[in-house]
N, C-alpha and C positions, 0 to 999 in steps of 0.2 A: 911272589906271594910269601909272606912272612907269618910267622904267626901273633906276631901282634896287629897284623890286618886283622885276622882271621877272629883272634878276641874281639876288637874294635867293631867289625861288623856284626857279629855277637850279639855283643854288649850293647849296642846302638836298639839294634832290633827289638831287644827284649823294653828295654825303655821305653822305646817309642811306643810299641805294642802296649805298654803298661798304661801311657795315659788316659785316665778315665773322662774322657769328652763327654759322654751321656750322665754323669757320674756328676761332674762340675755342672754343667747346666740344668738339670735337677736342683743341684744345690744353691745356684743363682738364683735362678725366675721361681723356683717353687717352696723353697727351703725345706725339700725332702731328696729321701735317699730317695733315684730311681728306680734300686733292685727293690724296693718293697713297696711299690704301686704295681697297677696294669699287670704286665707279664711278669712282673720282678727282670728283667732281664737290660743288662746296662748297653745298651744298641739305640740304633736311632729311630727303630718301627717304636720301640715303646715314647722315644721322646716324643715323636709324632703324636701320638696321642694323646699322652699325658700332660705333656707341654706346647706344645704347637708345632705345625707345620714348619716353618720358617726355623726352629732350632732345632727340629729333628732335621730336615736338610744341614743343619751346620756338620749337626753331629754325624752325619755319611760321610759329607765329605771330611771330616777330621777322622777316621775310623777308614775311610779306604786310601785315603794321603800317607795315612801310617804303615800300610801295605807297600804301597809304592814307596816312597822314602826308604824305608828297609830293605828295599830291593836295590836302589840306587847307590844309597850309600855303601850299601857290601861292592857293587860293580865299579864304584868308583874309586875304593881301595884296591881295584884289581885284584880280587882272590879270585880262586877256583869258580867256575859255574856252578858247580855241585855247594858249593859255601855262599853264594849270596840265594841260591833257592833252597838252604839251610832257615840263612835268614831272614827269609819271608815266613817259613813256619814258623822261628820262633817269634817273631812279630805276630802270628797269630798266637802262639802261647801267651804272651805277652797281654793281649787283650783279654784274652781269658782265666789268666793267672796273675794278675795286677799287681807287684810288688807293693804300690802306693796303696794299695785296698785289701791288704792282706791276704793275696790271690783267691779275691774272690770278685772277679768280672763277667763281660758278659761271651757271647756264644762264638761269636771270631766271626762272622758269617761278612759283613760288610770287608774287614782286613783282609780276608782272604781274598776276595774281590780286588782289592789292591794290589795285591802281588800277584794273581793271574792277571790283570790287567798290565803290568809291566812287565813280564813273561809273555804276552800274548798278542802284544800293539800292533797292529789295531784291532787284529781280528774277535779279540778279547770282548769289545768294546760293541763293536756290531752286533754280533751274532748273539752274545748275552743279553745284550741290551734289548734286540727284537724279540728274542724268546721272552725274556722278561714279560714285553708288552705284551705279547699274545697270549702268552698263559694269565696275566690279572684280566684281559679282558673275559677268560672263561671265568674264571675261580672269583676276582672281587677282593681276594687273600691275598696282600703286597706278600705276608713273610712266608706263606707255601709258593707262590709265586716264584720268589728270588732264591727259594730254596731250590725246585726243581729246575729249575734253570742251570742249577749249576753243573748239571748232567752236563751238557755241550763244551766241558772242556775238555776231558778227558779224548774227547772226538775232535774235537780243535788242534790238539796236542797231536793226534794218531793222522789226522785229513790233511789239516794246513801245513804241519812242520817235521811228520814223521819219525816221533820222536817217542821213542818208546818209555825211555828215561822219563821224559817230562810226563807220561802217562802214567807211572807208578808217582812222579813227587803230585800229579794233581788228584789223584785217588787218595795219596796218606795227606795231604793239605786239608781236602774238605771232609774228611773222615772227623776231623776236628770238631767243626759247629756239629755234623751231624750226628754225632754221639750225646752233643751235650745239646741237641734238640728232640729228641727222644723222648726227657720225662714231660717235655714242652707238649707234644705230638699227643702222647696219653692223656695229657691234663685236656687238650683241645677236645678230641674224643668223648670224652667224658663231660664235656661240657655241652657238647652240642648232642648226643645222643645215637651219631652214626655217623660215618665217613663220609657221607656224599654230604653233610652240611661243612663238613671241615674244608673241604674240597671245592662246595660251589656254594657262595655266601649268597645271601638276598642282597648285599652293598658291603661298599668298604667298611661303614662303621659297624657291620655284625659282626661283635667281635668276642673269642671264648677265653 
């Protein structure tokens, strides 16, 4: 391990984290900025909406590819383990602090997904994946849904792989969207008039 790995994976990270996927396809199909529609929030729940299904899945999968790529690429320069799961936070910084958009992106929540998903294979992948399911089949809410879900890593981490380490790097990982989903949460609140509507929608498109 050198430290011009250690730059390079880095540097890799934060770039890739930076590109604004929800950001460019807004600007294609819609010829608006995405962060000042819907949620304002540059992810792919708001493309979903705002633009369509079919480019909101583009924009997942380019938003959690950038997770994993940042993961990969740091392993593949062979640094330290503690420096490519560096890497995937700042891939998540990266999404949320946009150098190409003047760092101002969106919440990290799908990247983050990316780099537990390649930190966690496969078990990442199951077990989030079915929680996922179960909880929108209560709630109707994809983004409180994939929010709470993300509870089961940390126990993924502690159950599957025993690893105490990767239980503090996936507590400060998703620390990230959920701080910066916070003023999100209040504005929902306030929109709907009490927790149990935030919580259990009448359908997907009830949306605050």
């Amino acid at each position: 391990m050198t430290a011009l790995n250690i730059a390079i994976a880095l540097v890799c990270a934060y770039l890739l984290g930076s590109i604004p996927a929800a950001y460019i396809v807004g600007k294609i199909q819609k010829k608006t900025d995405i962060r000042s529609v819907g949620t304002r929030n540059m992810g792919a729940m708001n493309v979903f909406y705002e633009v369509g299904f079919w480019w909101g899945a583009v924009v997942l999968v380019v938003d959690v590819g950038k997770g994993v790529a940042a993961m990969a690429i740091a392993e593949a320069l062979k640094v330290h383990e503690y420096v490519y799961l560096l890497a995937g936070m700042v891939a998540v910084l990266g999404h949320s602090f946009p150098i190409f958009l003047g760092f101002k992106g969106g919440k990290g929540g799908a990247t983050s997904i990316g780099v537990l998903i390649f930190l966690m294979k496969p078990w990442a992948v199951l077990i989030n994946g079915g929680l996922f399911a179960l909880l929108f089949l209560i709630t109707r809410a994809p983004t409180i849904s994939y929010s709470l879900a993300f509870i089961c890593y940390p126990f993924i981490s502690w159950y599957m792989f025993h690893r105490w380490d990767w239980i503090v790097f996936t507590v400060a990982l998703l620390l990230i969207p959920l701080i910066r989903y916070v003023p999100r949460i209040k504005e929902m609140r306030d929109k709907a008039g009490n927790w149990r509507r935030v919580f259990q929608r009448k359908s997907v498109s009830d949306r605050f």
